[in-house]
C-alpha positions, 0 to 999 in steps of 0.5 A, a space after each residue: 804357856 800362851 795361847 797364841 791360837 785356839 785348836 781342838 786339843 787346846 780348847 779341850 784342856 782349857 775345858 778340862 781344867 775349868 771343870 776342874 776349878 768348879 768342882 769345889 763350888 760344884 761340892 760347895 752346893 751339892 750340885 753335878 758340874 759338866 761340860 756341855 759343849 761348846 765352840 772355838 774359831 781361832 782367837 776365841 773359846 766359848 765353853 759351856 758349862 751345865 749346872 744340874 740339881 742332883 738328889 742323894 743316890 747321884 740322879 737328876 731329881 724328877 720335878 712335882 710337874 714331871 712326878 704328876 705326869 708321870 703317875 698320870 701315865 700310869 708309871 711307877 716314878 720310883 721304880 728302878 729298871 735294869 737293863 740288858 747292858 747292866 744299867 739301872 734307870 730310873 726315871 728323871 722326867 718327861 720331855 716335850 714329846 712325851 717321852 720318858 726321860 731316865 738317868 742311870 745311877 752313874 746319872 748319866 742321860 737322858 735316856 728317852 724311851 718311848 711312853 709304850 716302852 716305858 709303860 712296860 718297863 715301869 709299870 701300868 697302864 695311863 690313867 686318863 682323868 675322866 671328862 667333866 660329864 663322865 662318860 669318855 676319858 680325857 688324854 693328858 695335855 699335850 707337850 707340843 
């Protein structure tokens, strides 16, 4: 078949059946290939593909960087949750904003949830390091 014109339906086949070619290489490297979007007008296509590093239950692994802010939240970063839709999250980073960032165990999300929220699904309470003279709390960096 030639594709004379780019359509919606088109586009999403084309999509579809690229992803379908990476998957070997996706195998090959242990790695989670997905579609991430894209556009068209009517003599182009362009798709975009997204590489994720994954760990050994299927999840987006969490950095050292994001372990550290994590615990320095007070939060469990092992700790699995599940919620009222049957999901079970697990926490995945922190996003510039401060929220919590999770996946569930089909590693889909991010799911963000507010650090308050957070905090009581997964654990604690913040664990501000003190200030050099000890006498008030410091709050962690900012993500802004």
């Amino acid at each position: 078949m030639t594709i004379t014109t780019f359509t919606k339906p088109v586009c999403k086949v084309l999509a579809e059946e690229a992803l379908a070619l990476l998957q070997p290489l996706a195998a090959k490297h242990g790695i989670r290939i997905t579609i991430g979007g894209g556009s068209f007008d009517s003599s182009s296509l362009t798709e975009k593909f997204v590489f994720e590093a994954v760990a050994e239950d299927g999840r987006k692994p969490l950095s050292s960087i994001d372990r550290s802010l994590v615990e320095a939240y007070g939060l469990d970063p092992d700790k699995e949750h599940k919620d009222s839709r049957g999901l079970i999250h697990k926490i995945s980073g922190v996003n510039r904003g401060g929220s919590i960032l999770t996946h569930d165990q089909n590693g889909k999300g991010p799911y963000r949830w507010p650090l308050a929220s957070a905090q009581r699904v997964f654990g604690g309470e913040i664990k501000f390091p003190k200030a050099k003279d000890g006498t008030r709390e410091v709050p962690p960096p900012s993500f802004a």
